[in-house]
KEGUPA-499782 format. One record per residue (C-alpha): residue in one letter; x, y, z. Coordinates in steps of 0.25 Angstrom, whole numbers, plus 5000, padded with zeros to 4 digits. Layout:
AXYZ...
END
This chain:
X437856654136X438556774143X438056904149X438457024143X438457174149X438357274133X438757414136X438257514125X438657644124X437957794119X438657784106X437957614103X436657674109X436457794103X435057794096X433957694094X434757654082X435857624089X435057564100X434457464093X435857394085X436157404101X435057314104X435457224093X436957214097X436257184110X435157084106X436357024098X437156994110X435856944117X435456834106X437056784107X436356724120X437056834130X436556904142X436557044140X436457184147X436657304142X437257444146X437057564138X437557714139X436557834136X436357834121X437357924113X437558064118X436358074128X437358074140X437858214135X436558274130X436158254145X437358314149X437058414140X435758444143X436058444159X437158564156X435958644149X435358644163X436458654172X437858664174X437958594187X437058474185X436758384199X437558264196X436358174202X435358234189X436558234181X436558054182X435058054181X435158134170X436258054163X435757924166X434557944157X435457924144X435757774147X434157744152X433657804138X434757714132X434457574141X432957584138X432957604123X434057494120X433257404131X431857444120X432757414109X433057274115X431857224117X431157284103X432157194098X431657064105X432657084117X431957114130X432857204136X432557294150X433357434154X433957464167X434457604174X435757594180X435057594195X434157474190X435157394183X435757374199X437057504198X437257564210X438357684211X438957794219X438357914219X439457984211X438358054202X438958054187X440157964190X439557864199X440457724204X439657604201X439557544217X438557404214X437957344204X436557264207X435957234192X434857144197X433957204186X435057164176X435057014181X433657014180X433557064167X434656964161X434156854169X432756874162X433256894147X433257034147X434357134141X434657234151X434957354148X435557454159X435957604157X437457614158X438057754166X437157724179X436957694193X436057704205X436657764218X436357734233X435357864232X434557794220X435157914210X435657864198X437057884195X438057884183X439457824181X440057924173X440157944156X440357804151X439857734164X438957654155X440357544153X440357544167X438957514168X439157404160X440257334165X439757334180X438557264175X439357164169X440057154182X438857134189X438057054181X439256954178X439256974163X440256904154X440557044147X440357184146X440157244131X440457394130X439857434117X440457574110X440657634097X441957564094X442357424092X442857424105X444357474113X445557544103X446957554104X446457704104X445157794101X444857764086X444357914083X445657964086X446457854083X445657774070X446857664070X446557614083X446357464085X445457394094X445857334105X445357174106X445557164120X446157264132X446457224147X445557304158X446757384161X447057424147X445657454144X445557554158X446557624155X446157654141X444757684146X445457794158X446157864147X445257914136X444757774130X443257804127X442857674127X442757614141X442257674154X443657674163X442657624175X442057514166X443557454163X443657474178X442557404182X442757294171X444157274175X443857254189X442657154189X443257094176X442157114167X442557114151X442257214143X441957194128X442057334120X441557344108X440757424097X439057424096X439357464083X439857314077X440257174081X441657194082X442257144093X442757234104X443857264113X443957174125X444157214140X444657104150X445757044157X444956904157X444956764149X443656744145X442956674152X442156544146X440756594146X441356724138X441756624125X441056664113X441056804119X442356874124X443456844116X444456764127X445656814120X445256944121X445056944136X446256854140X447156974139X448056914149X448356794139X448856874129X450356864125X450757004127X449557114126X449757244117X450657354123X449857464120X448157444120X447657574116X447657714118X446957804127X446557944125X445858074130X445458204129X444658224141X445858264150X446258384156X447558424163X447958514176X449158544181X449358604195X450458704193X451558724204X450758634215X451758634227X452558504226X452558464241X451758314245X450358314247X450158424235X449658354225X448758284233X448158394238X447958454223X447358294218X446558294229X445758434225X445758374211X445158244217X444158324226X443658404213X443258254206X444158264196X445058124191X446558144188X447258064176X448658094175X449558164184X450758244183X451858324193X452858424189X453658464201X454658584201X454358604187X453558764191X454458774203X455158724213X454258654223X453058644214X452258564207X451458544192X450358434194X449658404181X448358304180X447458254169X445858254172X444658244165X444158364160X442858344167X443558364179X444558464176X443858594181X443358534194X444758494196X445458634192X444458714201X444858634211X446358654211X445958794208X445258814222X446358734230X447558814224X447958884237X447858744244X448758684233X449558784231X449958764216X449958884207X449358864195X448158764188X448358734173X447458664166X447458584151X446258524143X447058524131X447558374135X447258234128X447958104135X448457984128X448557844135X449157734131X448857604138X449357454137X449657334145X450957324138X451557454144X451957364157X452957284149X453357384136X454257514141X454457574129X452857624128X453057744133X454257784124X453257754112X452157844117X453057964119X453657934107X452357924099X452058054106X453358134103X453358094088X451958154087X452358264095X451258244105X451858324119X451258244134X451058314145X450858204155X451058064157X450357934164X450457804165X449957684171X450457514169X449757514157X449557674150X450357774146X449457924147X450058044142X449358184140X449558254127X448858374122X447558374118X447758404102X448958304103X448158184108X447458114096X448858134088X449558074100X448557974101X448857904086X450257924088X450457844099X449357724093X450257714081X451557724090X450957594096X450657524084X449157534088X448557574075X447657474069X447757414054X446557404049X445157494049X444857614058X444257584070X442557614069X441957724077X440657684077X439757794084X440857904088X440757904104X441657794108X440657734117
END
């Protein structure tokens, strides 16, 4: 018998319907003689019908309302799955983030998870019970609750599986599991068996729609694995370990899956990353003298926005200046450019410019470290298609370049077949739309 942590997101639980088969697959799991708890997002699109509602009122929302307000999508969905169960002969109890035991920062809208106490849970599983626990939710020191940010839910999910010791943690979606690439833009993609922790981060932190990047992190970190798969069938998923299964696991992760390490030689190239959510800034004629571009990160830093990739032209305006372009998400792309905007004369650049009209690729795999010619590949697929970059990135085991935004989804397909990722066989199945 082994305990398992079933994450489902908005797309599995998106109506009664889709409630009950949930409850099934869950009930399914439970007569297979497991333990089980369950995490569940708000159901569907109720997150943004919030959102939406709260921006007929005001355009300045306080944050504090704002979480209160949000967090009500997941308590809808935990108590109507919890009924569902135990109409079906399981006895099942709901919990609130606050009373399955997560304590967080009180970073309203993006909190940090800083302990997790789920007496309740223990309880509840120690008694027969199903626990269901509403995912994207905290309690802070102030007895406010908080949120962990769009697609907190995973991370919900794998700290309880931390926390309670569980053998796995299930992340439930609308695909059959983790792709070589986005199957709505790329319909040959494969599925990938099984991907390191560090393959599956860096594919989460650069457009792959599948993961949370804090849930891998978190996973990675306490060495928790993770199981992705579809709500939708019985296929197996994609999974996400470093680890060799331990005894108590057999009949239920697949140890040639998550023995990565004993495999001969692991695939160069494990998928491809994209997204469309960027924007770029470049600070034009910034004086090129030490401490400037601190000066100019640290106004960005100060105006909360995060910065993806990074590039300096010196000289290239005139002599003794500087051109500095970054990426950042669109969401933080105003706050940042009003800043730089009211710290011009302390900077002393010239000019601010600014591109939404940018998409970026990534290319990520283990088997960069020990194959030079990958890069020459990926430009070359990228030249033949006539796909201009604008920036590059890299890191041990990715490759980022930024395109623009019309040329991605043609630059995208190019470089999967440049890498002889195109699968033989069907179409990979959407099964609800979202990717989630």
């Amino acid at each position: 018998m082994a305990l398992i942590v079933q994450k489902f997101g908005g797309s599995s639980v998106a109506d009664t319907a889709s409630i009950r088969r949930v409850a099934g697959r869950i009930i399914a799991t439970r007569n297979q003689g497991h333990q089980v708890v369950v995490v569940v997002s708000a159901m569907g699109d109720t997150t943004d019908e919030l959102l939406d509602m709260a921006a007929e009122l005001t355009t300045n929302p306080n944050s504090r309302e704002l979480d209160i307000l949000l967090t009500a999508g997941e308590r809808i969905s935990m108590s109507l799955l919890a009924m569902a169960l135990t109409e079906m002969g399981a006895p099942a109890s709901s919990y609130t983030g606050q009373q399955a035991g997560i304590h967080t920062d009180a970073t309203y809208g993006h909190a940090s998870i800083t302990a997790m106490v789920p007496e309740r849970i223990a309880r509840a599983i120690k008694a027969g019970h199903i626990a269901v626990v509403a995912g994207f939710q905290g309690v802070n020191d102030n007895l406010d609750v908080t949120t962990l940010g769009r697609g907190g839910s995973d991370t919900t999910a794998v700290a309880l599986a931390h926390a309670l010791q569980a053998d796995v943690c299930e992340i439930y979606t609308d695909v059959d599991g983790m792709f070589s690439a986005d199957p709505r833009v790329v319909p040959s993609s494969h599925q990938l068996p099984a991907v390191r922790y560090e393959e599956a981060l860096e594919l989460a932190a650069h457009g792959a729609k599948i993961l949370h990047t804090r849930a891998v992190e978190f996973a990675r970190r306490y060495n928790v694995p993770l199981h992705v798969r579809s709500s939708f069938s019985d296929k197996e998923g994609t999974w996400i370990s470093n680890q060799v299964a331990p005894p108590e696991l057999a009949g239920i992760v697949p140890a040639a899956a998550l023995n990565q390490e004993a495999k001969v030689e692991q695939p160069i190239i494990s998928g491809i990353a994209h997204d469309k959510t960027q924007e770029k800034i470049t600070v034009i004629g910034l004086p090129d003298e030490p401490g400037a571009a601190a000066r100019m990160f640290e106004v960005v830093a100060n105006a909360g926005a995060k910065i993806g990739m990074i590039v300096q032209n010196v000289g290239v305006s005139e002599p003794g200046r500087a051109n500095i372009s970054f990426t950042l998400p669109e969401a933080d792309a105003r706050r940042a450019l009003e800043a730089l905007t009211h710290a011009k004369d302390d900077l002393g650049y010239h000019e601010l410019s600014d591109n939404s009209e940018i998409g970026i690729l990534s290319l990520v795999g283990a088997g960069m470290r020990s194959h030079p010619w990958v890069s020459a590949k990926l430009f070359g697929a990228l030249a033949r298609t006539g796909v201009n970059i604008s920036m590059i990135s890299t890191s041990e085991i990715r490759i980022s370049v930024v395109t623009g935004l019309d040329d991605l989804d043609v630059a995208l397909r190019a470089v999967h077949t440049a890498f002889g990722l195109d699968a033989v066989g069907p179409e990979a199945i959407v099964y609800a739309g979202s990717g989630r």
